[in-house]
N, C-alpha and C positions, 0 to 999 in steps of 0.2 A: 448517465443511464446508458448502459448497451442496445446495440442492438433487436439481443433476439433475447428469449424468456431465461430469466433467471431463475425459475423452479428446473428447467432442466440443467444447469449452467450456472456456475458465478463465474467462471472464468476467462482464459485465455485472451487475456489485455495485452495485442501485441504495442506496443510504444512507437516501434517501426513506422507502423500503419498510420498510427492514430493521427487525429487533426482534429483539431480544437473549431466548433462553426459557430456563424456569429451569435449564437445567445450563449457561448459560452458551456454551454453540453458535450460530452464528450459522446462519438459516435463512432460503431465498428467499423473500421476500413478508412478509406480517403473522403476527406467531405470537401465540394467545393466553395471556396470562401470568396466572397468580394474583398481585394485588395488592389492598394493603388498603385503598386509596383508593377500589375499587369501579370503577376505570378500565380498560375492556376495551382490547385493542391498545396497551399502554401501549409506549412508544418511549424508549430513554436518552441523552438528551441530549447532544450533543457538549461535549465539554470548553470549547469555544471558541465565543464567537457572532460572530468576524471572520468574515466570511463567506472571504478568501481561502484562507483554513485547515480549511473544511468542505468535506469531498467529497460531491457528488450522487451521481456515477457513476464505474464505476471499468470497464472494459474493457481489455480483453489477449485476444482472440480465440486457441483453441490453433493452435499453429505461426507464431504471429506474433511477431516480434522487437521489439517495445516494450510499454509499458503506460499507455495512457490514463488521467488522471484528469478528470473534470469536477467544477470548483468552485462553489459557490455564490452568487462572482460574477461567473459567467457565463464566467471563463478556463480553456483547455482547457490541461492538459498531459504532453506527450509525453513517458515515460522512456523510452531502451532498454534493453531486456534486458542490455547489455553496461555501462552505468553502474552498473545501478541492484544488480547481482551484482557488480563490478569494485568497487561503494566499498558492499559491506552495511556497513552500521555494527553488527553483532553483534561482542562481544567474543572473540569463538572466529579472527575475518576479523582486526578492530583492536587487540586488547586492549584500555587501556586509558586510550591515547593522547588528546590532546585532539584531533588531526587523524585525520583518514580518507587512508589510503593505499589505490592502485589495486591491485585483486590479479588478475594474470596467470590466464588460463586456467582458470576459472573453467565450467560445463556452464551455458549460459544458455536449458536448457528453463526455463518457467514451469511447471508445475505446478500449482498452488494457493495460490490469494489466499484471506486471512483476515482478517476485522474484531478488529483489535483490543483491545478494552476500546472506548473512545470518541477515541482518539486515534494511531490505527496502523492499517497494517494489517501483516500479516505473510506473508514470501513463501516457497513451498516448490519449491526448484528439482530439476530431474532427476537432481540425483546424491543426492539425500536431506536436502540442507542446508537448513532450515529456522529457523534463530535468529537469523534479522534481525529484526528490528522497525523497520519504516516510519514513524517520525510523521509526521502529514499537513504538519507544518511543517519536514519535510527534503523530502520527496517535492516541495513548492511551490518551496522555497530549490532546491531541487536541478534543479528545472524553470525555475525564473527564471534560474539557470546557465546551463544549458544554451542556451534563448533568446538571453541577452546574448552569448555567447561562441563557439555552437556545441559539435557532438556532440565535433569533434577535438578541440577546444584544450581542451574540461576533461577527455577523456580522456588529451590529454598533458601536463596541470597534472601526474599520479600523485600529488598531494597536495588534500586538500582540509581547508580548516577544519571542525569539527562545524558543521550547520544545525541548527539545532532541538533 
């Protein structure tokens, strides 16, 4: 959960900043945590130190149809709304197929972005659906897609291989 209200806002999830507090909640800015190291502002590691696979910054402005991530090194990229809900990879969308299939008509409010553990985020759209999980190494593959080939042609692939 952010911050501040997400009617005016889904976005701007800096990584930087962020800090995991103890129930596990993700919170805007620095949060102080009890740790036995004696380390104030202590921060949890990404899973990953490739930098293409760590997010900086994540933006989705509300009423806007895509979602921004900024990486680490230095590549910005673009999801829309309409991919990134068209191929959730939650099992409830894919079961538990090794490929991701496009699902028709779909509510492509964004809602609310969630940090996930150190390796996702998680997206909650306007009809309630909430159990995708993002790993930041679909969201990359999924934007390096998209790049190479454009918005059309992978939305009329209707199949795609798991990324990540």
């Amino acid at each position: 959960m952010l911050d501040r209200s997400l009617d005016a806002l889904v976005s701007d999830l800096d990584f930087e900043g962020f800090a995991l507090n103890c129930f596990a909640r993700i919170r805007h800015g620095r949060v102080d945590m009890p740790d036995t190291t004696g380390r104030r502002n202590w921060k949890a590691p990404l899973m990953t130190d490739d930098p293409r696979y760590r997010p900086v910054g994540v933006q989705a402005p509300y009423g806007a149809r895509e979602l921004t991530v900024s990486w680490a090194d230095g590549h910005r990229t673009r999801l829309p709304h309409e991919l990134l809900r068209g191929y959730c990879p939650c099992a409830g969308c894919q079961g538990h197929s090794g490929e991701l299939r496009f699902q028709e008509g779909r509510n492509l409010e964004l809602r609310e972005i969630s940090r996930v553990g150190n390796y996702a985020l998680g997206l909650s759209w306007g009809d309630g659906h909430s159990t995708g999980i993002y790993t930041f190494t679909y969201l990359r593959g999924l934007g390096d897609l998209i790049e190479a080939e454009g918005e059309e042609a992978v939305r009329a692939r209707n199949v795609l291989p798991r990324i990540g």
